[in-house]
N, C-alpha and C positions, 0 to 999 in steps of 0.2 A: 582452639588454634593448633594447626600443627601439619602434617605433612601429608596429605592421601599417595599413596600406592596403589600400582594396579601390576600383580604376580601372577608371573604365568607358568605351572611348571611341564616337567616332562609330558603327559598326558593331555597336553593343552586347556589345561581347567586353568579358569582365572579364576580373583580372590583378591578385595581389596583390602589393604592392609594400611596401616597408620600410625607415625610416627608423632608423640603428643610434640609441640615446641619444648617444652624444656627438656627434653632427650633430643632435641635435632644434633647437636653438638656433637655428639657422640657418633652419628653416621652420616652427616651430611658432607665432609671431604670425602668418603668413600663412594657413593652413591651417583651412580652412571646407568642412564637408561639405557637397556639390552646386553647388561651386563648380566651374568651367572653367580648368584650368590647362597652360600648356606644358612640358614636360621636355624638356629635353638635357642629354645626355654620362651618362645615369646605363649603369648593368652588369645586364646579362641573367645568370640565374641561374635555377638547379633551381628549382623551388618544394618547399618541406618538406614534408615527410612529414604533419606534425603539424598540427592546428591548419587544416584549409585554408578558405579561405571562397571559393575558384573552383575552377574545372574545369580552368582553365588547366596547361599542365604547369612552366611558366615562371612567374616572380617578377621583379620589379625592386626594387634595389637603391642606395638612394642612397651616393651617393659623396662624395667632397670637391668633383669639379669640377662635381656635379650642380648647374642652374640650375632653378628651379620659378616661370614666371610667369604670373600670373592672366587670363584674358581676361574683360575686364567686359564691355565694347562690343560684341562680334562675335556674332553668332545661328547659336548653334552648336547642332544638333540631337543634342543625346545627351541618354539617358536620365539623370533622378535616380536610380534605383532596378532593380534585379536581383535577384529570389530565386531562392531554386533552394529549393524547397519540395516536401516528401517527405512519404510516407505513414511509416505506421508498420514495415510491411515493412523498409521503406529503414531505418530507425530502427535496427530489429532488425538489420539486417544488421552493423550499426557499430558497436553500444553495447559502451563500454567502450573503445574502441582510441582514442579524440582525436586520428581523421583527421580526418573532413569537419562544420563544422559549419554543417549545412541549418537549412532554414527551414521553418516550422510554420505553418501558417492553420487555423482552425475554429471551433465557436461555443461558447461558453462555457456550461458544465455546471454546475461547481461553482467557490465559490472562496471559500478559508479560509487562515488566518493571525496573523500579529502583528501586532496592531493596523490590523485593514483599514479601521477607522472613523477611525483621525486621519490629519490632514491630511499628516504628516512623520512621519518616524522618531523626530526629537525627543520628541513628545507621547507621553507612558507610556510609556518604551522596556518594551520585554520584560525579563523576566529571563534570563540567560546559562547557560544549562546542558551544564556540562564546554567541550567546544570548540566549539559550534553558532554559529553564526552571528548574531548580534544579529538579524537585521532578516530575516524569510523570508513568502510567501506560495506556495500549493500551490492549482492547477489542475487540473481537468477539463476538455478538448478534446475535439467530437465533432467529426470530419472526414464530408467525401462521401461516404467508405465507406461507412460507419458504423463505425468505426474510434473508441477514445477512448482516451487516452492523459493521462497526469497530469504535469504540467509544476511544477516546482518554481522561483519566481523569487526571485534573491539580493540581501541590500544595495541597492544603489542602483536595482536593476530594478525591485525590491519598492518602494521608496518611490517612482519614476515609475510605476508601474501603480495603486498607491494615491494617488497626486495625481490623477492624469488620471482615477480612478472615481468620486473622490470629486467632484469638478470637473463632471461631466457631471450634467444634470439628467434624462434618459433613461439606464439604464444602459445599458451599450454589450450587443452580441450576440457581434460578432464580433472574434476576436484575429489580428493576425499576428504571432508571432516571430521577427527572424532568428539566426543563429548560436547554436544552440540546441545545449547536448553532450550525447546518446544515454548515461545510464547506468541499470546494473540496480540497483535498489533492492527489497527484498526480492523477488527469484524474479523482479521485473516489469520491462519497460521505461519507463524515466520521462526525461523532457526538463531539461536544468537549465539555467539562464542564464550566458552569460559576460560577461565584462568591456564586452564589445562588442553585447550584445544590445539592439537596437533596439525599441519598439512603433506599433503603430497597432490604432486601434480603427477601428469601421463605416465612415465614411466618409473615413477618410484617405486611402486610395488607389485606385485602380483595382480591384486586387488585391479589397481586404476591401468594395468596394460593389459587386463580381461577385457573392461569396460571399454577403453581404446579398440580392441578389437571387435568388439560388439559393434559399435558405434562404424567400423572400416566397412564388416563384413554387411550390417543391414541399412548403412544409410539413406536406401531408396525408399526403406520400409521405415523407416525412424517414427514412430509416436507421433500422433498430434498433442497437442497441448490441448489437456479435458479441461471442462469447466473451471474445475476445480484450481488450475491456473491462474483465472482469470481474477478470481478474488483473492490470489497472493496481489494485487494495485487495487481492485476494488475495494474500496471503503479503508484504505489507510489515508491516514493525515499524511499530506506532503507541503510542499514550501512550493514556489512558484518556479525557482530556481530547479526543483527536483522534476516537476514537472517537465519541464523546456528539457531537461536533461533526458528524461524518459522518451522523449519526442527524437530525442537526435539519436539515442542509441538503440531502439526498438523499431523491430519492425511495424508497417503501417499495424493497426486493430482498433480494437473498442475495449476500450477501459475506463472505470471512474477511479474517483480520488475524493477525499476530502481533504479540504482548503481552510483557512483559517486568512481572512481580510478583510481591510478597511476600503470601503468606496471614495474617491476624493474625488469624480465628477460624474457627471452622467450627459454622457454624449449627445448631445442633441443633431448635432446632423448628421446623424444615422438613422433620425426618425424614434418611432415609440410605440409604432403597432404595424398590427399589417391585416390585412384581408384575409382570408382563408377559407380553405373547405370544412369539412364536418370532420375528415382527417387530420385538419392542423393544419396540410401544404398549402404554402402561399398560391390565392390562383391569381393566373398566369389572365392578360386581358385581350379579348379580342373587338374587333368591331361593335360586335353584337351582344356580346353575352361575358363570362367569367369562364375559364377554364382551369382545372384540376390536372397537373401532370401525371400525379401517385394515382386517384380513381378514372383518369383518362373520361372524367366525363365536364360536360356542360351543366355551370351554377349561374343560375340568374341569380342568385341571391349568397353572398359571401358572410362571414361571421368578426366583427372586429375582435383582432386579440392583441395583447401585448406584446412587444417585442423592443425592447431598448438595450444599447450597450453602455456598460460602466467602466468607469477605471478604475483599477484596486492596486493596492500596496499591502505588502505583508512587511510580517514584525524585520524583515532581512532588507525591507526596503527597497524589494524587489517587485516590481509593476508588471501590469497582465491588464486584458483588457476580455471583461467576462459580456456575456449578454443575456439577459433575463428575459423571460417568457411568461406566458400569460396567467400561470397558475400562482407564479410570486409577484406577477404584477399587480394583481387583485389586490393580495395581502398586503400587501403595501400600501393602493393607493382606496383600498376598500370600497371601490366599487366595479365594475367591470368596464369594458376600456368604450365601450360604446354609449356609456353615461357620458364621457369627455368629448364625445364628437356630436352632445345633441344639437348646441348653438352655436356650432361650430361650421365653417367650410372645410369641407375631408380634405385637401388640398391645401390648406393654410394651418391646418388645425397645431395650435400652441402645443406643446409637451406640459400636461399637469404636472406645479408645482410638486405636488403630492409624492410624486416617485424622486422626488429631490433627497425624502426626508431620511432617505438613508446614508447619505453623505457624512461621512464622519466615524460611524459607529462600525466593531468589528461583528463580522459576520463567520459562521460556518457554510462552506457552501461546499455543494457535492456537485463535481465538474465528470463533464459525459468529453472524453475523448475518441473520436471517429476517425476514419483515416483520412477522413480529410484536411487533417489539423498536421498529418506529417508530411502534407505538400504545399500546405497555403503560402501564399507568400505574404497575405498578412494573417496574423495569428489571433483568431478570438476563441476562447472557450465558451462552450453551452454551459450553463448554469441548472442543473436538471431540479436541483433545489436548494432554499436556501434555508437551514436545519436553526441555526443560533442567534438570538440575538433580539433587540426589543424593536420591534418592527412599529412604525407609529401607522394605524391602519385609519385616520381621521385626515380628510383634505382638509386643505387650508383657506374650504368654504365658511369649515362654520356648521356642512351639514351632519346631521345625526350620524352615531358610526351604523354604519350595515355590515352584519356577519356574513360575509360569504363563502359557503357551505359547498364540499363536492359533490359530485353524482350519491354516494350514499347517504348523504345527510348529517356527516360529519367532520368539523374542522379540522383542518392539519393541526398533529398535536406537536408536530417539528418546531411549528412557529408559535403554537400554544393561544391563537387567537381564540374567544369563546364562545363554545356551542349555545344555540337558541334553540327552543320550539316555538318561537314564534313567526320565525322567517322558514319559510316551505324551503324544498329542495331544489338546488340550481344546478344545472348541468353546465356542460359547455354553451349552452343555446340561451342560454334563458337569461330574459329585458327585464326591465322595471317596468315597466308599461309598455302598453302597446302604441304609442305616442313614440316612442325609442326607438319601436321594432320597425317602426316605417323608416328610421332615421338608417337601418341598416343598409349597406351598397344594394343599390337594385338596378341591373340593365337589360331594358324588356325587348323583346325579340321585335 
């Protein structure tokens, strides 16, 4: 326990240096950041492993006979300020090990959180959910790359970056972070704040009114946002609430997310399947025949799949209305959706019990955002798949369970249903008999 330093001297070499707690007493009324100080008699040491905020390979170490005194009067030419300021690359290469923590510049994308309109933490604290942290805000960074990267700021970083925004009558553009910690958050790399992270907006330093003027001089040319982007949203856990919030402050695109929900109904007048081509798109009917808008061709013969909407609530008690497709319809109701329309009239045909049986139980679901979802005016997510959870794959006939197997002959191990060799390979196309296969849409010329 005790005090990290970071020393910069005349030659601009830095040097972490470290005051144990029971010597703080001794220099903590005097100690002011970008002030000019003398040392003697302190000890030269390793520098740790952990935690580093210099290049240096050495540390100083205060002692008992260490002296620390101030120079007010003398014009001493050293820098206030040093980053060591990295790409995302760099990011990557470290995340998770809390070696080195670098420094961040870029310009601001996105930014969402707990209470970003009051002026303190104080005003409407948030509510506490499980161990999370009272007080958070979450970032979008685009770098010179075009590189973006999601930056998460904690507690008190979060309340100095919400004073200082609220405070400005221009919002600011651009950020600099230092000692930023590199970890993975769902499948991505994301930035998070420590105890020690500093900010500056636009014009506070040299640094962030370079980057301003980068940002004046090339703005026709600005980066796109590379892949690499795209999975700072893909494959983290979100809440339903973060989601909606992503939809209002992003521009339209395509992004996934993982979800954590419970289903409490399954919509029945929205139906539970649909017709389709060998592409998936629902066809479209004409007089005569079935038509495909995606392969622009004529199907006399269509493919029954699944397609139902559900209601979900998450642990916040916040609701969304998901809709499930034919790869988790299967696994659910463990059979394919044209077993359900053999004694049936396609036209009246009942919604199987079977896809009920997940009412109640929480699920992982990995949600596909389009851009269609930042203009609808009613709001359903796609379900691309459903990852967690005890899926009961036996209808409420009574008949045998059937493993149903993708195109390679292998069961999703997401849902963990179990593999057979005794049931052959099923693609998208494939009946249980050919008794079924007649039962499929046919309108003959």
């Amino acid at each position: 326990m005790g005090l990290q330093l970071l020393l910069i001297d005349s030659e601009s070499n830095t040097v972490q240096g470290f005051i144990p707690a029971n010597r703080m007493f001794r220099y903590e009324d005097n100690l002011q950041a970008n002030s000019v100080y003398r040392l003697n008699k302190f000890m030269v040491t390793d520098c740790k492993a952990l935690y580093k905020v210099s290049d240096h390979r050495k540390s100083i170490l205060f002692i008992d006979q260490t002296t620390m005194t101030e120079l007010v009067e003398e014009n001493h030419q050293i820098d206030h300020q040093k980053f060591r300021i990295r790409s995302v690359n760099d990011f990557a290469a470290i995340v998770d090990t809390d070696t080195d923590l670098f420094d961040v510049i870029g310009q601001l994308r996105l930014i969402s959180g707990d209470n970003l309109r009051s002026p303190t933490t104080l005003e409407t604290a948030p509510q506490v959910i499980g161990t999370r942290a009272k007080d958070r805000l979450f970032l979008h960074l685009l770098m010179k790359d075009g590189e973006t990267i999601r930056i998460y700021l904690w507690d008190k970083i979060a309340a100095q970056f919400r004073e200082r925004w609220n405070s400005n009558q221009n919002q600011p553009t651009v950020l600099l972070l230092t000692t930023v910690n590199p970890r993975t958050i769902g499948g991505a790399v994301t930035l998070s704040s420590t105890t020690s992270t500093r900010l500056f907006f636009d014009t506070d330093l040299p640094e962030t009114e370079a980057f301003m003027t980068w940002l004046g001089e090339g703005r026709e040319n600005l980066p796109t946002v590379t892949s690499s982007s795209s999975a700072i949203t893909k494959l983290e856990t979100v809440t339903l609430k973060e989601i909606n919030t992503f939809i209002q402050n992003e521009i339209p695109q395509i992004a996934s997310f993982y979800c954590f929900a419970t289903p409490t109904e399954v919509l029945e007048q929205y139906g539970w399947y649909y017709i389709s081509c060998r592409c998936k798109t629902k066809l479209g009917k004409t007089e005569t025949s079935l038509y495909c808008p995606n392969c622009k061709k004529t199907n006399n013969v269509g493919i029954i799949r699944y397609r139902f909407e559900i209601s979900v609530r998450d642990e916040n008690n916040d609701v969304a209305t998901f809709v499930i497709f034919d790869d988790d319809g299967k696994k659910i109701a463990g059979r394919n959706a044209t077993y359900f329309l053999n004694d049936s009239n396609e036209e009246n045909a009942r919604m199987p019990d079977c896809l009920k049986s997940i009412i109640g139980g929480t699920y992982k679901f990995e949600i596909k955002l389009t851009k269609f979802n930042f203009t609808a005016t009613r709001q359903t997510f796609s379900v691309s798949r459903m990852i967690d959870g005890n899926i009961n794959s036996q209808t409420t006939t009574g008949i045998e369970n059937i493993n149903v197997q993708n195109a390679e002959g292998d069961t999703d191990p997401a849902i963990g249903m179990p593999s057979t060799n005794t049931h052959s390979k099923a693609s998208e196309t494939t009946e249980y008999s050919e008794k079924r296969k007649e039962k499929r849409p046919r309108l003959e010329n």
